[in-house]
C-alpha positions in Angstrom: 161.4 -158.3 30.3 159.2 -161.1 31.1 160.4 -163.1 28.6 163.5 -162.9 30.0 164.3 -161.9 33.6 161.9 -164.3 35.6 162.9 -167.5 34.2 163.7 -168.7 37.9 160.4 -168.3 38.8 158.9 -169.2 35.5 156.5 -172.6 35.6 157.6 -172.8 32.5 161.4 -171.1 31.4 161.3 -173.0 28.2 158.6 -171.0 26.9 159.8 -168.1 24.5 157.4 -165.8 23.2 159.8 -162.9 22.0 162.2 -165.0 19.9 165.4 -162.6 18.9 165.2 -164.1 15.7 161.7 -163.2 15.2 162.3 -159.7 17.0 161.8 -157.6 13.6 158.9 -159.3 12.7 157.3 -159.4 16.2 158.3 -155.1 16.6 156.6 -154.9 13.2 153.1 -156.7 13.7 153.1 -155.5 17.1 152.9 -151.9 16.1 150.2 -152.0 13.6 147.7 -154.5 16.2 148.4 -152.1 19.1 147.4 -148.7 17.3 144.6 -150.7 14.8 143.3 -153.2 17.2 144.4 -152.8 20.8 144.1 -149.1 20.8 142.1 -149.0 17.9 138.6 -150.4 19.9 139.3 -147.4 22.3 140.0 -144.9 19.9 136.8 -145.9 18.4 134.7 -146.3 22.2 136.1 -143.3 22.9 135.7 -140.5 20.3 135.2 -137.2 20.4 133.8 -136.7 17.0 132.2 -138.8 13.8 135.2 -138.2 12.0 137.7 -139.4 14.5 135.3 -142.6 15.1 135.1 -143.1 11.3 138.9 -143.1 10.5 139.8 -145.1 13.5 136.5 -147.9 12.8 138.0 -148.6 9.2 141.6 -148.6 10.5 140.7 -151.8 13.3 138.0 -153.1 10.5 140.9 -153.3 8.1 143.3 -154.3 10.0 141.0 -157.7 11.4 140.4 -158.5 8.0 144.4 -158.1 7.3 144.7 -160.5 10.4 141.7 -162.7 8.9 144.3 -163.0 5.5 147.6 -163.7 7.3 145.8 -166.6 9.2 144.2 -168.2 5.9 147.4 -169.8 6.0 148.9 -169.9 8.9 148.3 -171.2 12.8 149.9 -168.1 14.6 150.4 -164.9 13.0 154.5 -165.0 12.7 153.8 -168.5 11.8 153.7 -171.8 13.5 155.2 -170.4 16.2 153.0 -168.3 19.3 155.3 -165.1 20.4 154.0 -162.6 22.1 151.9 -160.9 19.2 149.6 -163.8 19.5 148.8 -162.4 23.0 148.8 -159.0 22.3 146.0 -159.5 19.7 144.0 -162.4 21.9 143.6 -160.4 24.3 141.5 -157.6 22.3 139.7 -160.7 20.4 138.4 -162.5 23.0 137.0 -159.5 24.7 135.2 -158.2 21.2 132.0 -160.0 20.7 131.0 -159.4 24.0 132.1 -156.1 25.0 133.6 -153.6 22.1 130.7 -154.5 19.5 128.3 -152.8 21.2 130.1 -150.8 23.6 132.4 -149.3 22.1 130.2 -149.1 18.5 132.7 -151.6 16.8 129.8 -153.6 15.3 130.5 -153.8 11.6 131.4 -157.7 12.0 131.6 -160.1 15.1 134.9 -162.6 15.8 132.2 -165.2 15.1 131.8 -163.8 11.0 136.0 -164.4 10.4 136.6 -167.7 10.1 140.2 -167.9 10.5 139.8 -165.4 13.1 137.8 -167.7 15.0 139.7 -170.5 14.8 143.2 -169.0 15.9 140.8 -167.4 18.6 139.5 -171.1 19.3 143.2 -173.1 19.6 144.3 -170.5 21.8 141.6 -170.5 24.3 141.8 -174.6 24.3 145.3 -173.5 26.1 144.5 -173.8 29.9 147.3 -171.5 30.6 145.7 -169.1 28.4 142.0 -169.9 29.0 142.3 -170.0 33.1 143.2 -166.2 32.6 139.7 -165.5 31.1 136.7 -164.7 33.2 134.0 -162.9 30.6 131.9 -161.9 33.9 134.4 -159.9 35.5 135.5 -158.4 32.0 132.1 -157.3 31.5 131.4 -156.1 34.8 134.7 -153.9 34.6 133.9 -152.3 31.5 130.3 -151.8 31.6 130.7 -149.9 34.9 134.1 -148.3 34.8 133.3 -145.6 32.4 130.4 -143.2 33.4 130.5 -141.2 30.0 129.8 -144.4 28.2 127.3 -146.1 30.4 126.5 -143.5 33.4 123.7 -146.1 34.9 126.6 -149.1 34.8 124.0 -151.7 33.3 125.8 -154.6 32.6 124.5 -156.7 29.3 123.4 -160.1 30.6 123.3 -161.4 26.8 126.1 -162.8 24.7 127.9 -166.2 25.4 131.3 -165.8 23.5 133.0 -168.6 25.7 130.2 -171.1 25.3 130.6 -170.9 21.5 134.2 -171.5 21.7 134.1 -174.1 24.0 131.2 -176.5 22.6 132.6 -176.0 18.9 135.9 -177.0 18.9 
């Protein structure tokens, strides 16, 4: 709907991140990097049992190193083109290193140890339209206190510098 319905008041109606002739592929990707990655840090922060934290830490582990493969060779998962699956999975990887590793005991690998990872994770922060949307304190601040079971005294980490490593090596 956004794609499509607000183009009046769009600073930019020329952008289209849900291409209809990329619709299949987008509805495809999308499913597995909600449920794996998206979904899969909370099903993982959130468990109720070892088992159900084991099967849903190798399902997102597996599915980052699936996204590591696809961008070996290529800038944007569908491609050379950014859709809307780019956002859906930046959003969960620029929140990882600082926030789901430890919190929500995701912490078999960092962003910073996939390579390709890191550099998909690094163009798309150089976007300003992308990168003016990111504030690490508040995203910090929101998670560390927002969740009582997980952290009932709501301290906040003060280590970990995620942006500063994607900003001074570009």
């Amino acid at each position: 709907i956004f794609n499509n319905e607000f183009q009046e008041l769009a600073k930019h109606p020329e952008v289209d991140l849900f291409p209809k002739e990329l619709k299949k592929e987008i509805d495809e990707h999308n499913d597995w990097i909600y449920h794996n990655i998206n979904n899969g840090v909370y099903k993982c922060g959130f468990a109720k049992s070892q088992e159900a934290y084991e099967e849903s830490f190798y399902k997102l582990f597996d599915s980052l190193d699936k996204v590591e493969g696809i961008l070996a060779d290529k800038k944007y998962i569908l491609g050379d083109k950014l859709t809307i699956t780019d956002i859906r999975l930046f959003v969960t990887l620029i929140r990882f290193d600082e926030v789901y590793y430890v919190y929500f005991k995701t912490n078999k690998k960092r962003m910073v140890d996939y390579p390709n990872i890191m550099r998909y994770i690094k163009d798309l922060y150089s976007m300003e339209e992308i990168k003016s949307t990111i504030n690490m304190t508040h995203i910090k601040n929101h998670y560390y206190t927002a969740h009582p079971s997980l952290n009932p005294y709501a301290v906040v980490p003060v280590g970990g510098d995620f942006l500063s490593i994607l900003e001074n090596n570009k």
